[in-house]
N, C-alpha and C positions, 0 to 999 in steps of 0.2 A: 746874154741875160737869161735867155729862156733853159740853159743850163745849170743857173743858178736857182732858177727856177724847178726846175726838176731835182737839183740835189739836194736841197728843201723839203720836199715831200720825202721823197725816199727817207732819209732822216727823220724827218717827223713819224712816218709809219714804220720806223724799225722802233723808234720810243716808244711808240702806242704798244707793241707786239711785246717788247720787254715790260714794258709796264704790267702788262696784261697777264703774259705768262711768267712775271717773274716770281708773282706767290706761289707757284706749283714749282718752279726749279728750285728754289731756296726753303723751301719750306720741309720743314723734318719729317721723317717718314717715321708714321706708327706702327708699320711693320717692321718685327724688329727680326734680324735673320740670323740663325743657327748658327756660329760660325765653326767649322771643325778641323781642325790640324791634322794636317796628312804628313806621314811621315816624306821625307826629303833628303835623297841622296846627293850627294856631292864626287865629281870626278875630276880630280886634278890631274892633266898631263905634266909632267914632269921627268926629267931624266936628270939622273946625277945632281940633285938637289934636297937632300934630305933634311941637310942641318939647316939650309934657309926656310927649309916648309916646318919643320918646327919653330923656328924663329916668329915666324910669316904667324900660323895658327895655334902658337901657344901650346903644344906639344909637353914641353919639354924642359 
């Protein structure tokens, strides 16, 4: 019982802790951040597969 008794509390004081800090996790940020597009290389290994990579990526 005194197990039941302890998973009780633990429980209860993880609800307290979500309750508490769950305005600050869910809560939208008024910082709003820059966002910038970096260019982005792509390297396909492939051998002897040309017509299925244009298939594959619209090529063609």
């Amino acid at each position: 019982m005194t197990l039941l008794y302890l998973l009780a509390i633990v429980v209860l004081i993880n609800c307290f802790y979500f309750l508490l800090f769950s305005k600050f996790s869910f809560a939208n940020s008024t910082i709003t951040k820059k966002e910038t597009a970096f260019p982005v290389s792509l390297i396909v290994c492939a051998k002897n597969e040309a017509e299925n990579l244009k298939k594959t990526f619209l090529f063609g």
